[in-house]
N, C-alpha and C positions, 0 to 999 in steps of 0.2 A: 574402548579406544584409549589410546595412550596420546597423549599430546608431546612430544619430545623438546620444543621450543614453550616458553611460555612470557608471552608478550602480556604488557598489561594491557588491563581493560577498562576504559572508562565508561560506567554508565549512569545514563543522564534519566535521574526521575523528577519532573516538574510534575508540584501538588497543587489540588486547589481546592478546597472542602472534602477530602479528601480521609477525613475520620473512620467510615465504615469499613474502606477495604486496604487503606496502607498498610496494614502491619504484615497482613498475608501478600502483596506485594516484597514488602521488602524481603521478609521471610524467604520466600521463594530463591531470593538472592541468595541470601545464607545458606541454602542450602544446596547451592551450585557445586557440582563434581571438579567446576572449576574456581580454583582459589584465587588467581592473580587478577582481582581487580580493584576498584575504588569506584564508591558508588557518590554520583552529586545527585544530592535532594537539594530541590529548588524550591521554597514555599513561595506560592504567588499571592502572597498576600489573602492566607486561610484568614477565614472568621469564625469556625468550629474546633474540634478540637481535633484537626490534624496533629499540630505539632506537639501535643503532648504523648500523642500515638508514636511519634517517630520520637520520642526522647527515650522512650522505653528501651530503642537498641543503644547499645555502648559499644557498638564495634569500631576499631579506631579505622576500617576503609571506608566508614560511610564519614560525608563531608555535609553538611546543613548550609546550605544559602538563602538567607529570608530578603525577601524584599516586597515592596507594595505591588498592589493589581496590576499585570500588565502583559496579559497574554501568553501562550502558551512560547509561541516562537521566540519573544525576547528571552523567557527562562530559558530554552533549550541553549540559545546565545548565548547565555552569559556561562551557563555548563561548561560547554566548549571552551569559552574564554580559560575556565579553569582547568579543564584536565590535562594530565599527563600521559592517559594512554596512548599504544600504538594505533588500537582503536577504539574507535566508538560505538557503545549499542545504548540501545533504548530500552524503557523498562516505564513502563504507565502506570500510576498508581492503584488502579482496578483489576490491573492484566495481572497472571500467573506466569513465571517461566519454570520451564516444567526443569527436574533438576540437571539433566545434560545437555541444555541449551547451548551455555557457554562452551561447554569442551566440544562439542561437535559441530560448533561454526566458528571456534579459529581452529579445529583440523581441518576442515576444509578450504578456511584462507590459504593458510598455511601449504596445503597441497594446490590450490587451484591460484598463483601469483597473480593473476590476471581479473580478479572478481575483485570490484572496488565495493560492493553492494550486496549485503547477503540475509536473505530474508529464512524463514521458516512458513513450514504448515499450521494452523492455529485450531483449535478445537474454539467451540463457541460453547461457553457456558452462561449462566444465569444470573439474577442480582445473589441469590444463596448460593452461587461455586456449583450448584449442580449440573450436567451437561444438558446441551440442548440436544445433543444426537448431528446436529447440523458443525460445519466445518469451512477455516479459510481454504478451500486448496487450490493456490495458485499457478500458475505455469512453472516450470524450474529454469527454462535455458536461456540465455542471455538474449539473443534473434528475438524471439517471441518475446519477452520481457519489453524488451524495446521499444518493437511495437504496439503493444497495448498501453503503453506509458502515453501514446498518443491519445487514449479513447480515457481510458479509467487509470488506478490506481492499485496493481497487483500486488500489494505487498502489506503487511498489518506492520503499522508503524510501530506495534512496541514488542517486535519479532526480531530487528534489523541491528544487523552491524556493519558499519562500514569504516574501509581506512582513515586514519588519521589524514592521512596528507589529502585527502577529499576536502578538506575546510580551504586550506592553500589555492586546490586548481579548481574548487565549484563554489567556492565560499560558503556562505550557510543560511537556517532557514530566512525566508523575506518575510518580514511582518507586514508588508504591504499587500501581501495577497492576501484571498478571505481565509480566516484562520478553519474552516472546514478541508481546506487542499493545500497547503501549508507542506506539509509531505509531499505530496503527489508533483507538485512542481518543483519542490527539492531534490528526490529519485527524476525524475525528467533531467534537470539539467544534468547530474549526475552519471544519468545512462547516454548522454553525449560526449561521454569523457574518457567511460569505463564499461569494461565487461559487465554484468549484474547475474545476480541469479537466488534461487529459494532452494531450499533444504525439502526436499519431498517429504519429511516425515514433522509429523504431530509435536512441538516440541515448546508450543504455547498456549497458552488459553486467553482466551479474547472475551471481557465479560462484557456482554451486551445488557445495556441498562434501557428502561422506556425512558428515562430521563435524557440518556445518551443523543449526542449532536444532532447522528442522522436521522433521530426519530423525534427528537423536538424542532427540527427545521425543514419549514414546508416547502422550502425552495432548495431543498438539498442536490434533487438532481440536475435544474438549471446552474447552480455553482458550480458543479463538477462539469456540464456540458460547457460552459465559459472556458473553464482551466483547459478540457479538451481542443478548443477552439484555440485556443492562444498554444499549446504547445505545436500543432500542427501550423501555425501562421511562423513562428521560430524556422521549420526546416523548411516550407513551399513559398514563403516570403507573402507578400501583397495581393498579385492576380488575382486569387481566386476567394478573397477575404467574404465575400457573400456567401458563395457555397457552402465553404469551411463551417461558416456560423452555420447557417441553416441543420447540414446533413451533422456537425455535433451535436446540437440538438435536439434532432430528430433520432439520435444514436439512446438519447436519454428519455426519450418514451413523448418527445413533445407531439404535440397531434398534427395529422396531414387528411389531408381529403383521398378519396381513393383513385381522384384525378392524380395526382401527384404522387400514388404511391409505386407505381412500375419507374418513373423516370427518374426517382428519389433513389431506389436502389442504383438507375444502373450505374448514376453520377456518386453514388459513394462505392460502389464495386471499385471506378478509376480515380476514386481519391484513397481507395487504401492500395491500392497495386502500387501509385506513385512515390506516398509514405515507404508502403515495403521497398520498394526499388534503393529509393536515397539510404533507407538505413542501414536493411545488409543485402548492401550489392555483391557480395562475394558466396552468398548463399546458395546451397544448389535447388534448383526447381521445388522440387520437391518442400522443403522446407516453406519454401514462398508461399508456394499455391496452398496448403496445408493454413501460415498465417491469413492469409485474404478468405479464406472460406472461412474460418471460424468468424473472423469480424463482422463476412457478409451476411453470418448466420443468426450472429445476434442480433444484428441490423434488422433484419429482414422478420426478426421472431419480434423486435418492437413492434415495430409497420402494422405488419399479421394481425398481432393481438390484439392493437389500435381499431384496426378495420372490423376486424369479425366482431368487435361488440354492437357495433352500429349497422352492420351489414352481413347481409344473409347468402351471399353471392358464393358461390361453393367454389370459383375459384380461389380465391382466399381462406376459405376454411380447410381446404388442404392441403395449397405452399405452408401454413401456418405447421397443421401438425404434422406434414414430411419436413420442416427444419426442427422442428420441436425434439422432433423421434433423432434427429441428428445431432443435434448440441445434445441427449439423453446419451448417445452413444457415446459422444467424447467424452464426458465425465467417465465413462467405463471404461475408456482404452487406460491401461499402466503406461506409466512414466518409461522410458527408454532406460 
């Protein structure tokens, strides 16, 4: 790919004990097909020997900003505060970007005006760089983007670039939220502003650590069913604040009796037609009923699995594996 424009790029990497895996982090940088950018290292106040790992480069785009413990979101802040790029990407001090990351997501800015938010595919590797075989693959198209910004968080945060003038009209990350969806409610307000979308191909590695957030915190999936719940309370307002909470988390595996498991579906079936409706009402059918089935499906595959471990009732054992067999098939269909 040829890039014929070449806009800078600012990218934001906040450390924090961070010793074992920066340098093949930054490396990865260095070794981008794309050259026009400037890299802000944010130390949050390491007590290991990050920073002597990160003195070892001497390139004059990377910039060092040290300052004391204080979270992930104020570093990313104060990043921003400093760059200069057109745009902004991300870059985690564990994660790989594989080396035509950069040039093939500002050619696609660049080609697609309308994408304020542009994510990648992510391979998942290991604490040693080796693969796990497993993979992020997210949805690609804006509609659907959208919509699941309501339930979860499609996007590997240190995959992403997005326009500069995003800080302007969305502002930037909230440290007030819990710092596990910090992102996710950032791409939320984001995708109320702007087109969004992912890069169908493989162009990150995501190293999953047992130390890593989502597997040292046991209340990981009620955080995220909260963040779920309040983005959805944003577009439907007040009315229906009981439901909302409940059916998000019950989207996140929370437990229901099997009294309540038909009428749980059918009240989250018309709380996601309603979500779809507000977000892309210009959509054709097709597209619609395509998003409301998938959501219904993963709904419905919590429920299921929920039930059939406690119950032997054979209708649930096989609404359970005909969605199961369904959501199997999605992952098969190719991207458009």
């Amino acid at each position: 790919m040829i890039v014929k424009e070449y806009p800078l790029v600012s990218i934001l990497l906040p450390v924090y004990n961070a010793e074992l895996f920066i340098s093949d982090s930054i490396q990865s940088i260095l070794d981008q097909t794309y050259s026009n950018w400037e890299m802000i290292i944010v130390d949050d106040g390491s007590t290991d020997h990050t920073l002597k790992a990160v003195d070892v480069f001497k390139d004059k785009r990377i910039q060092l900003l040290k300052k004391s413990n204080s979270g992930m979101a104020d570093s990313l802040n104060k990043a921003m505060a400093m760059a200069k790029g057109d745009y902004i990407a991300r870059q985690d001090a564990d994660d790989i970007s594989l080396p035509e990351r950069l040039e093939k997501q500002i050619g696609f800015m660049l080609k697609n005006k309308g994408i304020g938010l542009l994510g990648t595919w992510s391979g998942i590797i290991n604490e040693r760089g080796e693969s796990t075989g497993q993979f992020h693959k997210h949805p690609l198209s804006s509609p659907e983007l959208k919509c699941d910004l309501f339930f979860d968080n499609p996007f590997v945060h240190s995959s992403v670039i997005f326009k500069r003038n995003i800080i302007d009209d969305c502002g930037v990350y909230d440290s007030t939220v819990n710092s596990l969806v910090q992102d996710f409610e950032y791409w939320f307000r984001i995708s109320r502003k702007y087109d969004i979308a992912n890069i169908g191909e493989v162009l990150h590695q995501y190293r999953q650590l047992k130390s890593g957030i989502s597997f040292s915190t046991t209340d990981f999936n009620a955080v995220v069913a909260k963040q779920s719940a309040a983005n959805m309370k944003k577009v439907l307002g007040t009315t229906e604040r009981q439901d909302i909470d409940i059916l998000a988390f019950a989207y996140h595996g929370a437990a229901i009796t099997n009294e309540q498991g038909k009428k749980t579906v059918k009240r989250f079936k018309g709380l996601v037609e309603e979500l779809v409706e507000k977000t892309i009402p210009d959509e054709d059918k097709k597209v619609k009923t395509g998003i409301i089935n998938k959501h219904l499906a993963v709904f419905c595959k919590q429920r299921y699995n929920k039930l059939i471990k406690d119950n032997n009732n054979s209708f649930f054992k096989k609404t359970y594996f005909k969605i199961s067999r369904e959501l199997w098939l999605m992952t098969k269909a190719k991207p458009k």
